[in-house]
LOPA-409656 format. One record per residue (C-alpha): residue in three letters; z, x, y. Coordinates in nm, 4 decimals, always signed. Layout:
N
- ALA/Z/X/Y
...
***
This chain:
357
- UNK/+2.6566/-3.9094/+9.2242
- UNK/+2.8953/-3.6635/+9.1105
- UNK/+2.7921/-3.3202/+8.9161
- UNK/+2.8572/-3.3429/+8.5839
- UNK/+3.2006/-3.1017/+8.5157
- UNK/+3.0841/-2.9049/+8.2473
- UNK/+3.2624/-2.5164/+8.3039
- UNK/+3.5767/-2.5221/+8.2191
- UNK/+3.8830/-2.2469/+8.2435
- UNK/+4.2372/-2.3098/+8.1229
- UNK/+4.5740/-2.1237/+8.2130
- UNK/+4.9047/-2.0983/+8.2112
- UNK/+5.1502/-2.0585/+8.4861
- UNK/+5.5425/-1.9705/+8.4651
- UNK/+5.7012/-1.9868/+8.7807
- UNK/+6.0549/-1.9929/+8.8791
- UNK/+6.1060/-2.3451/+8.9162
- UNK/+5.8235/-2.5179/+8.7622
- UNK/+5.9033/-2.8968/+8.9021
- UNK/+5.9514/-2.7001/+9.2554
- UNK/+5.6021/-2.5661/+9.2024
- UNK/+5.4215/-2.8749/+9.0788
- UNK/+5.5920/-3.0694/+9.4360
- UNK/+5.4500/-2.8058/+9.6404
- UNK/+5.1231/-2.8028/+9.4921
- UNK/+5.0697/-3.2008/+9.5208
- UNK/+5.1868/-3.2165/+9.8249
- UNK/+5.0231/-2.9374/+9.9969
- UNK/+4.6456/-3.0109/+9.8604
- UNK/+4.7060/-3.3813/+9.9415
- UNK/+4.5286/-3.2379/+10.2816
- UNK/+4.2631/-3.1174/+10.1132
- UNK/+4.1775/-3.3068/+9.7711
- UNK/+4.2338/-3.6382/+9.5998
- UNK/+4.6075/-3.5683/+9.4435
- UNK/+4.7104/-3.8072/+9.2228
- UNK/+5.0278/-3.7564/+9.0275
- UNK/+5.2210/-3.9287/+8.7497
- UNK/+5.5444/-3.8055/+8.6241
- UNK/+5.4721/-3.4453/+8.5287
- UNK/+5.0923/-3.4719/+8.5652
- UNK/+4.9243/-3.3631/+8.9051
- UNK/+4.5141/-3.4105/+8.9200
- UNK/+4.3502/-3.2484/+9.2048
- UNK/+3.9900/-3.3832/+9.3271
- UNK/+3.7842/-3.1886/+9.5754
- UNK/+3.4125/-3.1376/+9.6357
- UNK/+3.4261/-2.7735/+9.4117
- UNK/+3.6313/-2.9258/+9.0934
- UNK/+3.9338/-3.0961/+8.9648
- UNK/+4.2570/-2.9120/+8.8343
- UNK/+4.5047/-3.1243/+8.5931
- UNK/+4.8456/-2.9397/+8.6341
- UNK/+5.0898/-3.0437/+8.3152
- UNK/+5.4682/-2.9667/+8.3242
- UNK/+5.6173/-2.8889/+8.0165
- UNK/+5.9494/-2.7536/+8.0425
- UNK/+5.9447/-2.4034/+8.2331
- UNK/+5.5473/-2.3953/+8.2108
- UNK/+5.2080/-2.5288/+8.3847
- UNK/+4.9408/-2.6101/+8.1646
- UNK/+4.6451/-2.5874/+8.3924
- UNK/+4.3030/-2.7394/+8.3209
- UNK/+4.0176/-2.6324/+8.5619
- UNK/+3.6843/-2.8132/+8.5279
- UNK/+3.3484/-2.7437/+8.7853
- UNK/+3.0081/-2.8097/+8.7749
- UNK/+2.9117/-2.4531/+8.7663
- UNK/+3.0088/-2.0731/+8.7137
- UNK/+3.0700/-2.0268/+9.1228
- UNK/+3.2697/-2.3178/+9.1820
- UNK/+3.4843/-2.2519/+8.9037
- UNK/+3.5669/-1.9198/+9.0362
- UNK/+3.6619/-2.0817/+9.3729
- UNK/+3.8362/-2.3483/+9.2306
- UNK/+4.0642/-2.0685/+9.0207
- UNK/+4.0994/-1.8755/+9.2897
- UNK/+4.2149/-2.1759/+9.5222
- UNK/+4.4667/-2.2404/+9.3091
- UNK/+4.6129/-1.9198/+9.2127
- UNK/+4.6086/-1.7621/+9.5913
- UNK/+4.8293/-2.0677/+9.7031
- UNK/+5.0331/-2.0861/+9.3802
- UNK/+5.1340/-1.7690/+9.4518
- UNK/+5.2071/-1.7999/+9.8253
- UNK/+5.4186/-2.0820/+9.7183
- UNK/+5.6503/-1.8479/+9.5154
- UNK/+5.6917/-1.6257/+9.7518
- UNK/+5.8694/-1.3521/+9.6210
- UNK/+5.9812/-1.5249/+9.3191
- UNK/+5.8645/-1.4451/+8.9962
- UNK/+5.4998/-1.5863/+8.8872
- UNK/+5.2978/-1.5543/+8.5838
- UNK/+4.9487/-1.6979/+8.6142
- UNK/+4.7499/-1.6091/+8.3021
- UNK/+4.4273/-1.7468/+8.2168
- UNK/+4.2535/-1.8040/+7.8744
- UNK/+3.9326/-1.5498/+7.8820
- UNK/+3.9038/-1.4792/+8.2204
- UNK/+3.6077/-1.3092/+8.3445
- UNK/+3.5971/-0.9471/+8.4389
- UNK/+3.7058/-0.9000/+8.8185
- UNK/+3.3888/-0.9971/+9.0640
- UNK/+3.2651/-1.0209/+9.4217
- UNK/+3.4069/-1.3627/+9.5021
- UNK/+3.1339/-1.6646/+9.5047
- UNK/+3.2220/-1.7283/+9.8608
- UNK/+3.1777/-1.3818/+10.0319
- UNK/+2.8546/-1.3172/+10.2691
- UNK/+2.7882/-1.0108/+10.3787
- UNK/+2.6762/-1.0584/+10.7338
- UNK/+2.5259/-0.8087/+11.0313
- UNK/+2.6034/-0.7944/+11.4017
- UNK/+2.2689/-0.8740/+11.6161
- UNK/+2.4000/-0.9151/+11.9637
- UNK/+2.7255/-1.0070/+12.1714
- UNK/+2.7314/-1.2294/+12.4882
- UNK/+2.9849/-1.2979/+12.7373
- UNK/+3.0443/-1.6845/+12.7380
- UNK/+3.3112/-1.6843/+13.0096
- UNK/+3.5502/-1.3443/+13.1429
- UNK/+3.7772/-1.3891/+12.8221
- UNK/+3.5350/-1.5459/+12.5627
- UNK/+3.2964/-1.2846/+12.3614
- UNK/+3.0207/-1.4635/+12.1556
- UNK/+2.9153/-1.2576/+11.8537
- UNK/+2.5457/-1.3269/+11.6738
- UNK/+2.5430/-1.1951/+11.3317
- UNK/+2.2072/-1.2061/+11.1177
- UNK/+2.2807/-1.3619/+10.7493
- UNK/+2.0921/-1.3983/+10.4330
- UNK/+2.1869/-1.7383/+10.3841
- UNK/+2.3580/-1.9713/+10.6292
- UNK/+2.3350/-2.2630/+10.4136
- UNK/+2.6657/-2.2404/+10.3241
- UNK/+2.8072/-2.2755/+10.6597
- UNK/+2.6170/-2.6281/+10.7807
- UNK/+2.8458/-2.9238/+10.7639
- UNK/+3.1594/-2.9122/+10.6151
- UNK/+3.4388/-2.6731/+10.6678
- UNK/+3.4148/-2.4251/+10.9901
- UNK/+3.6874/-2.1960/+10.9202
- UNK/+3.5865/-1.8287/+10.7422
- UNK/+3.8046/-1.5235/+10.6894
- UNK/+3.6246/-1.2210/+10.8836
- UNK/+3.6291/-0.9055/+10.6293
- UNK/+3.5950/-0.5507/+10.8846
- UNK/+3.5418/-0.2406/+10.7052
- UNK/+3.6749/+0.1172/+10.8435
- UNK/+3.4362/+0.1853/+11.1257
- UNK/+3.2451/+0.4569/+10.9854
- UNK/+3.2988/+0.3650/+10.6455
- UNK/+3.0688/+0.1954/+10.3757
- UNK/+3.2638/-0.1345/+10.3468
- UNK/+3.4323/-0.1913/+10.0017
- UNK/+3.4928/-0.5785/+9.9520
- UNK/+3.7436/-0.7817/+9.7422
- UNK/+3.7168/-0.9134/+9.3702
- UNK/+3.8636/-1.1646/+9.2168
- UNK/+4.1335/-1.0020/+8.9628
- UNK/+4.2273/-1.1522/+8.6009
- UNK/+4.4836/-1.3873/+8.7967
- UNK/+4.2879/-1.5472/+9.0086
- UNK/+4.3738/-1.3678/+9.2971
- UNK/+4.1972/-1.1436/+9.5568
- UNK/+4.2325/-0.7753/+9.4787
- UNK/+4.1452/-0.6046/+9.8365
- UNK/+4.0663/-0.2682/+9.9138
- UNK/+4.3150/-0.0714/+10.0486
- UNK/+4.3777/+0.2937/+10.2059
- UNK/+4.0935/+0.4132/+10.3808
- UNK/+3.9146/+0.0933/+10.2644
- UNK/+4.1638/-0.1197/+10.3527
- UNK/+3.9906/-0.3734/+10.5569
- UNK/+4.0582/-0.5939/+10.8932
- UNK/+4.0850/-0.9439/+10.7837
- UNK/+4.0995/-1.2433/+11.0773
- UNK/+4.0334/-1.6240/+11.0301
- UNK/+3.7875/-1.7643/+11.2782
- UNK/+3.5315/-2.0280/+11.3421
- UNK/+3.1563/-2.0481/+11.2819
- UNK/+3.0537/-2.1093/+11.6148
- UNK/+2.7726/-2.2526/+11.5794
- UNK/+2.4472/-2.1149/+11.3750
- UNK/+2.0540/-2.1059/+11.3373
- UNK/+1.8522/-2.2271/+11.0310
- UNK/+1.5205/-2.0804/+11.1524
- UNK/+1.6647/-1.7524/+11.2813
- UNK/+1.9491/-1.7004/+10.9972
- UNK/+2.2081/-1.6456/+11.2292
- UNK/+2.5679/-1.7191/+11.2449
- UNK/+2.7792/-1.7006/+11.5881
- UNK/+3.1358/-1.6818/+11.6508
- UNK/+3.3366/-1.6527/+11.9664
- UNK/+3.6342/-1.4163/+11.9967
- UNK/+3.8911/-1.4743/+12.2860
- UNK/+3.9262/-1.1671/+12.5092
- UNK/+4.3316/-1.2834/+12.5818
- UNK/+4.4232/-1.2326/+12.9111
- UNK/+4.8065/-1.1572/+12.8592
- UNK/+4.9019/-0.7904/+12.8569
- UNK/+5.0799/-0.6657/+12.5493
- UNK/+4.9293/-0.8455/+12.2468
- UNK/+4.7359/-0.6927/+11.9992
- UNK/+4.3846/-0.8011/+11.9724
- UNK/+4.2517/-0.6372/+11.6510
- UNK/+3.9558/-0.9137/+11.6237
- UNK/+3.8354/-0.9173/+12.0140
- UNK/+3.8798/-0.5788/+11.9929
- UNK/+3.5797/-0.5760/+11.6822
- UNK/+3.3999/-0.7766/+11.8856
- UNK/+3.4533/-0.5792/+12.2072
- UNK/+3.2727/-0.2404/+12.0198
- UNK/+3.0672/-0.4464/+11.8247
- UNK/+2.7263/-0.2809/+11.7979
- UNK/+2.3633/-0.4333/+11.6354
- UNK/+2.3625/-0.3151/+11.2714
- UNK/+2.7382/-0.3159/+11.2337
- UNK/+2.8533/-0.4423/+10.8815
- UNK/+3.1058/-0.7267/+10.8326
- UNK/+3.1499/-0.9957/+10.6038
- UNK/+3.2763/-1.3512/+10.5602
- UNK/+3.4417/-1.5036/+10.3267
- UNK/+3.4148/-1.8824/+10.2972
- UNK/+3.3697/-2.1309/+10.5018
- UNK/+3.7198/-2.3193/+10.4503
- UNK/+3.9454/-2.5587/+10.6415
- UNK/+3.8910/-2.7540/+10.9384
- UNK/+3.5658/-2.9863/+10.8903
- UNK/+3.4563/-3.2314/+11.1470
- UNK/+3.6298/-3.5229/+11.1371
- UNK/+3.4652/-3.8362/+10.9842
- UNK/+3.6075/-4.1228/+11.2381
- UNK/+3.4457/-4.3854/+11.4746
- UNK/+3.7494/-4.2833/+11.7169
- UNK/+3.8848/-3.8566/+11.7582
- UNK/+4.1118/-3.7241/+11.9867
- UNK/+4.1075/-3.3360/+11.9881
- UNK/+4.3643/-3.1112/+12.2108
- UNK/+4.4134/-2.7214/+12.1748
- UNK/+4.4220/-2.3799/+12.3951
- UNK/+4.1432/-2.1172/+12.4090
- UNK/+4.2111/-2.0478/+11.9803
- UNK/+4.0934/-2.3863/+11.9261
- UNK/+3.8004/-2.4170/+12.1649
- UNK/+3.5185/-2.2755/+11.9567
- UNK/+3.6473/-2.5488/+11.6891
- UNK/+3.6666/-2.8465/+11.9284
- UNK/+3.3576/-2.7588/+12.0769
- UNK/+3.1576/-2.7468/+11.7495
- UNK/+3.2839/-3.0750/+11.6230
- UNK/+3.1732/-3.2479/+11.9763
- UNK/+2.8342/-3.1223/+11.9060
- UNK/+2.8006/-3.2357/+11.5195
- UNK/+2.9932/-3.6112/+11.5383
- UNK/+2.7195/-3.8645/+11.5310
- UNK/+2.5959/-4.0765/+11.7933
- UNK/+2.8570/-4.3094/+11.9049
- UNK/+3.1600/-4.1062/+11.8191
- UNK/+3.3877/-4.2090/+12.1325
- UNK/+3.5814/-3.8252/+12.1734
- UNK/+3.8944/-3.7623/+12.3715
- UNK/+4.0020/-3.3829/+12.4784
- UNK/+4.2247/-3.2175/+12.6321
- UNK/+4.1972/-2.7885/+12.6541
- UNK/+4.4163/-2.5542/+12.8150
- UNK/+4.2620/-2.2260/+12.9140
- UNK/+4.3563/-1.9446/+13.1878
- UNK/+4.1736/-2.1401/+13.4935
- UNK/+3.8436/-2.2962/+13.5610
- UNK/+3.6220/-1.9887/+13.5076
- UNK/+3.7104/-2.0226/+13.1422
- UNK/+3.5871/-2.3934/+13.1136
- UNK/+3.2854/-2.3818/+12.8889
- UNK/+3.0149/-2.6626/+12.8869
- UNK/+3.0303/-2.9015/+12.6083
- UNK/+2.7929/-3.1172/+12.4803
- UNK/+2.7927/-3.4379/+12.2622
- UNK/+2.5677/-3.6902/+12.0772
- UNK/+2.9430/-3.9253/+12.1010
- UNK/+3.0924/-4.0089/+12.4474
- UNK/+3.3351/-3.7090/+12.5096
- UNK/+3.6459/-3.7961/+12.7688
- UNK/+3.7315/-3.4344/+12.8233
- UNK/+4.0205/-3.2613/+13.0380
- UNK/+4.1223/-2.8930/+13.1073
- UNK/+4.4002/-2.7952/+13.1292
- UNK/+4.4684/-2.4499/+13.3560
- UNK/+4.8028/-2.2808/+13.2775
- UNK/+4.7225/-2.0508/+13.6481
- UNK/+4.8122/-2.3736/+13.8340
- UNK/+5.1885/-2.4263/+13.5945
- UNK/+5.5008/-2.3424/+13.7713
- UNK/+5.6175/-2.0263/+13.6718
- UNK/+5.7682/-1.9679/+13.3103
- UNK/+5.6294/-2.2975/+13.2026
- UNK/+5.5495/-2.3438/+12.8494
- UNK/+5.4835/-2.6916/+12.6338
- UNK/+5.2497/-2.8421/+12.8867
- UNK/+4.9766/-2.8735/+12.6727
- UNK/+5.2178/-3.0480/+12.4011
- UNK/+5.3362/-3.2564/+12.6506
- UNK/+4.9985/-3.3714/+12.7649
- UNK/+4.8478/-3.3956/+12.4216
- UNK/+5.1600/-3.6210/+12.2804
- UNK/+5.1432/-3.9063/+12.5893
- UNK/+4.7807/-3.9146/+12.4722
- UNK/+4.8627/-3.9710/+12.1206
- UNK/+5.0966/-4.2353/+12.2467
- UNK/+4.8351/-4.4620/+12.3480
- UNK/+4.5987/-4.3934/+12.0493
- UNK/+4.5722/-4.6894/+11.7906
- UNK/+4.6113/-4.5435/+11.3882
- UNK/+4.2052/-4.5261/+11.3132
- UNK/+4.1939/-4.2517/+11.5575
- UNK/+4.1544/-3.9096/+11.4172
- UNK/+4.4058/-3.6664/+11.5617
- UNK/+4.2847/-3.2506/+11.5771
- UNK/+4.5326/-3.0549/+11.7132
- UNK/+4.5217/-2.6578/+11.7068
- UNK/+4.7630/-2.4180/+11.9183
- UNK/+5.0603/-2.2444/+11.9473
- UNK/+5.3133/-2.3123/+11.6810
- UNK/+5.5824/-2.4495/+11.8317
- UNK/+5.3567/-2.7269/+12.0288
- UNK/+5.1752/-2.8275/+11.7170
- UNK/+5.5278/-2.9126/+11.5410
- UNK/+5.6121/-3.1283/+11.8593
- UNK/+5.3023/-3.2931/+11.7886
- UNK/+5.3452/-3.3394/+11.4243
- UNK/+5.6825/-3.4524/+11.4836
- UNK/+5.5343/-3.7564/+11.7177
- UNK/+5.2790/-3.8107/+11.4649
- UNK/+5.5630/-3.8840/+11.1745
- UNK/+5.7845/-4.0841/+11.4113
- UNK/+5.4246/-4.3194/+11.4226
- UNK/+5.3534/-4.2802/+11.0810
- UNK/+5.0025/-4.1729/+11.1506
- UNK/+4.8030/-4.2055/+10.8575
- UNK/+4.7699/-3.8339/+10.6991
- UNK/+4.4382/-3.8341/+10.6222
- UNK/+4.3636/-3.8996/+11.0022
- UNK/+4.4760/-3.5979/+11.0872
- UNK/+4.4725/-3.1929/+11.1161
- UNK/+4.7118/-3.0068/+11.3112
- UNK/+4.7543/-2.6428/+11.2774
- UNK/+4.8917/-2.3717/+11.4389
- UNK/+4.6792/-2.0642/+11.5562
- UNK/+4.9092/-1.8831/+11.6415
- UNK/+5.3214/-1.7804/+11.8084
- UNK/+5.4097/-1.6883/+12.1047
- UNK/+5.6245/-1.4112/+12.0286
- UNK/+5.4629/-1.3300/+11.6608
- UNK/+5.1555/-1.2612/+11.8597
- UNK/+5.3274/-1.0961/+12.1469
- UNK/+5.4690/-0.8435/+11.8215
- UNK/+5.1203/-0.8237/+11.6770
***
């Protein structure tokens, strides 16, 4: 039964092209939420809230509506941090009607390194003690790691009159990384997450390198979880590189009994195979770019889209890795018309972005 919707927040938004907004706002949380839209009305229906977005002329009307004080606040800031990514560097106004005065956002744990462990030669598992993991069981896996100054006393974000995170900056400015919740422990209160120790020369590693000097007592924080929940399917095929792995992993372990899994991973070579285990019946091959000719790139794209091929449109399709694989992929997956909510594909990350830092 759903939570009665009882907090409510109202604002007004005045972008640049307001029809251009409204588009990219229905068609971007249509991933995420329940969008339905008529005319100039879009309704947005996710587990924290609903948002009605009303077009009138150059203006949003924008109607927020939770069950409580803390997932209004993450519903408004939802909105407002992707509103304003939309624009880009066009011209937004986002004001609300009585905000509240800036805060720590709802979603932010402040965590504590306990130990590290070496999973494989380029995988670094981090344990980190927190107050309250709750938070992070089921659901989305994704968080946004917070690192403070080493040496400093870490200064978080709040959430301004906008919407928006205001972040520290200066000698405060803080490290900020998206990665997965590994795994975690009710008893013990822990949280783990493993950082990839990348192999190539060149490309700067500012998260493995926190993990690298991590040291027990060390102050982080998360903020989140977000993005990338287990998939709910009788039928999942998953296929990523050594970004992915702590993801694909973790939903092998949580899918119920009788899950039938498919996988394919590409990492360095065998001694960066991990063990994986599964209540479903997991199909899984690596992939080992050591053993590729020379110069070789798209293999894993390759191999994941002849899978996809074969798959029939109830399977669930996860694909995470390099950017220009996962839009070969999504390409293959609108040529089939897979069904969108049977799918997440994502990029982790670009081969020569990340080669730039």
């Amino acid at each position: 039964m759903t939570e009665p919707r009882n907090f409510t927040l109202s604002g007004i938004a005045v972008p640049k092209d307001a029809g251009a907004m409204l588009s990219m706002v229905a068609e971007h949380f249509a991933e995420h939420a329940d969008v339905v839209r008529q005319g100039d009305r879009v309704v947005l229906d996710s587990d924290i809230g609903q948002a009605r977005i009303d077009r009138e002329g150059d203006r949003l009307h924008i109607l927020l509506s939770a069950s409580g004080k803390e997932a209004l606040q993450l519903s408004r800031t939802m909105l407002a941090e992707h509103m304003f990514y939309f624009a880009g560097t066009d011209t937004l106004v986002l004001d609300w009607a009585d905000p509240p005065p800036p805060e720590t956002p709802a979603n932010l744990y402040e965590v504590t390194v306990v130990s590290t462990e070496t999973v494989t030669p380029h995988m670094l598992r981090v344990t980190f003690a927190c107050d309250d993991v709750s938070p992070f069981i089921g659901g989305n896996m994704h968080v946004r790691m917070l690192v403070p100054p080493q040496g400093r006393e870490p200064v978080w974000p709040v959430v301004g009159d906008d919407g928006r995170f205001v972040w520290p900056d200066g000698e405060d400015a803080l490290l900020v990384r998206v990665y997965t919740i590994r795994s975690f422990d009710v008893e013990r209160g822990e949280l783990s997450v493993d950082f990839l120790q990348h192999p190539a020369p060149g490309i700067k590693t500012p998260g493995a390198d926190f993990a690298r000097d991590a040291r027990p007592g060390d102050r982080i924080a998360f903020l989140g979880p977000g993005g990338g929940a287990v998939p709910e399917a009788d039928t999942i095929f998953l296929a990523g590189d050594e970004a992915a792995l702590p993801a694909i992993a973790r939903i092998a372990e949580e899918v119920p009994a009788g899950t039938r899994l498919s996988a394919i991973i590409e990492v360095e070579d065998e001694t960066e195979e991990q063990p994986i285990e599964s209540a479903g019946h997991l199909d899984l091959r690596w992939l080992h770019r050591a053993h590729y000719d020379d110069g070789a790139t798209g293999v894993l794209a390759d191999e994941a889209q002849k899978a996809i091929a074969t798959l029939d449109e109830n399977t669930f399709v996860w694909v995470a890795c390099e950017k220009s694989d996962v839009r070969a992929v999504r390409k293959l997956l609108k040529e089939r018309k897979h069904d969108r909510k049977r799918m997440y594909v994502a990029w982790y990350w670009e081969r020569g972005a990340a080669a730039a830092g």
